[in-house]
N, C-alpha and C positions, 0 to 999 in steps of 0.2 A: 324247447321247454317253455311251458307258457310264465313261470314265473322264475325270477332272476332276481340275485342281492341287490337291493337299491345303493347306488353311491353316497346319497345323501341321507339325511335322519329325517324322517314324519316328525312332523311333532303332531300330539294330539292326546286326547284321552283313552282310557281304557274304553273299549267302546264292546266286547263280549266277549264272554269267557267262553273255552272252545266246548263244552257244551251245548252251549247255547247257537253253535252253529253247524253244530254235529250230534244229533240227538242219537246217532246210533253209541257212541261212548256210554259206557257206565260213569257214573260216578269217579270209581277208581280209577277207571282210563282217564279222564276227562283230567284229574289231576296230578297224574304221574308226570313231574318234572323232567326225571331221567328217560322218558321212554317219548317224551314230545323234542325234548332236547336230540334228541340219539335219531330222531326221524329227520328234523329241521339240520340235524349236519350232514344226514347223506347225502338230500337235495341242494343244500346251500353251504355247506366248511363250516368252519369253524364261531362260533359263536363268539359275537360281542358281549362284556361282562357288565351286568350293572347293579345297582345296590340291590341288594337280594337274590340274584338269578345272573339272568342273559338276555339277550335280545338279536332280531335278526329285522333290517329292516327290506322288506322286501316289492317287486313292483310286477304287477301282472301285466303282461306284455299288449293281453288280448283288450284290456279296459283304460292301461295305463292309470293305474289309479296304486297307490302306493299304501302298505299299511305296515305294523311293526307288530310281528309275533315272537311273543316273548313269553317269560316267568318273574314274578316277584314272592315277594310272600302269599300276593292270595294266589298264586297258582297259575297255569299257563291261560294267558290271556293273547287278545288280539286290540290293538289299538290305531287311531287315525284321524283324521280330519272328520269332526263330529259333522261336519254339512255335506259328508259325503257316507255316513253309515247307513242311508237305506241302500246306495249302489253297492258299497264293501260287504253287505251279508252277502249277498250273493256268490261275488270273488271270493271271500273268506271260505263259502261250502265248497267251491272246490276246489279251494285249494287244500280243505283238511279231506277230500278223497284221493286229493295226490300222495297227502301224507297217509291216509288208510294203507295204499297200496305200496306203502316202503318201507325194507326192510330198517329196522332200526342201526347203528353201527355202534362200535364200542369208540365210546368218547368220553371226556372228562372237563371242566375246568373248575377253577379258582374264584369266588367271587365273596367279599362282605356281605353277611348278613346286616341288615339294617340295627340299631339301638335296641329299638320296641322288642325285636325277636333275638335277643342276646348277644349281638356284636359279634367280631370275630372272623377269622377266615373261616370258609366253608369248602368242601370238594363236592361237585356236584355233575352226575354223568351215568352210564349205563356201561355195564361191562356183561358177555354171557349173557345175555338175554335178561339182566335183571339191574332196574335202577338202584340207584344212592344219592344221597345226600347227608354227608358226614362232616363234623367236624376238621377241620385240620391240622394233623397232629405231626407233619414233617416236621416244624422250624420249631417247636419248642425245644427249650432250651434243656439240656440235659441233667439240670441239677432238678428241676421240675421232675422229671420221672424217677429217679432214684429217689426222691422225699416220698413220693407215693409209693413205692416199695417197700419201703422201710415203716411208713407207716401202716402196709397191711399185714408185716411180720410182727406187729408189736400185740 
């Protein structure tokens, strides 16, 4: 397999959204969180969480060059060493034809949404062929939802 989890973290900037390196995606594909997540775990496990999303930090074998495909609020991006983004477009297209060609899996995690976008735990993942990103409503507390009850009986 030509690409494989990096053990260490890139640091760098967002450097293109996967649009921008896959003009075949719509729109919609281009920003379906649970269905870029659900592709990036059947190649690579489980996802690192990070404020807003996830991240995967990953390294192509054939260029050695290392980049971090991830999700935040604006939506599944690609990130890296800015002095290396005219050689990482290239790696970056194919590696979103590896992900073309994989089946999504049913997966899930946990991550805070940022302040700006409402704080909070999030669930975020693809189950049956069809993404999410919901709320998370395991750990409240259960005097919380019997007051809501009670206040749609009144």
């Amino acid at each position: 397999m030509r690409f494989k989890r990096a053990p260490s973290q890139i640091v760098g900037p967002k450097l293109f959204s996967r649009r921008e390196v896959n003009s075949r995606l719509t729109v919609d594909r281009a920003m379906d969180r649970g269905a870029f997540l659900a592709r990036l775990w059947a190649q690579l496990g489980p996802a690192a969480t990070r404020d807003g999303g996830f991240e995967y930090y990953v390294r192509d074998l054939e260029t050695n060059l290392g980049f971090v495909a991830y999700s935040g609020p604006s939506g599944p991006s690609y990130g890296g060493e800015l002095d290396q983004r005219f050689a990482l477009r290239r790696v970056l297209e194919a590696f979103e034809e590896v992900l073309e060609r994989t089946s999504p899996v049913d997966c899930a995690i946990e991550y805070t949404a940022e302040r700006d976008y409402g704080g909070g735990k999030w669930v975020l993942g693809h189950k049956e062929g069809r993404s999410f990103d919901v709320p998370d409503r395991r750990n409240r507390p259960r005097t919380a939802q019997v007051e809501r009850r009670s206040q749609r009986l009144r």
